[in-house]
C-alpha positions, 0 to 999 in steps of 0.5 A: 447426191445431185439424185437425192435433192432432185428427188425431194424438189420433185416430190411434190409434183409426182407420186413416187414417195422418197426416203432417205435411208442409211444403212447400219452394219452389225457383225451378224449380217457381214458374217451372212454376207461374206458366207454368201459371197464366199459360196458364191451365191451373191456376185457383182454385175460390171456394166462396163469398165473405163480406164482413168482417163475416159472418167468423164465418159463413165460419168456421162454413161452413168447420167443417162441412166442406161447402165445395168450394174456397176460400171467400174473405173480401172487404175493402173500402177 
């Protein structure tokens, strides 16, 4: 959330435009999704994967913008 009141402090000084936005799920579009997914045609990119104790570190990662898909905290029993 840090992100979006930064964006809407900054808007007056740069000439991006933002919005909020939410999305509604409807059962139509899940049932696309999960054909997609099931056929393989949708996949999730992991950037990197930390272990619960090194949070921290992700969050750091995450901070500096570099990270080229999802970067994934692991728990284990």
């Amino acid at each position: 959330m840090g992100y979006v009141f930064k964006s809407f402090l900054l808007a007056p000084f740069v000439r991006q435009v933002g919005a909020m936005y939410v999305a509604t799920a409807n059962g139509n579009d899940l049932a696309v999704l999960k054909e997609l997914i099931e056929a393989g045609k949708v996949r999730s990119v992991i950037d990197r994967t930390y272990p619960l104790r090194d949070t921290a570190e992700a969050f750091r990662y995450l901070e500096q913008g570099h990270a080229r898909g999802k970067v994934v905290i692991t728990v284990t029993a």
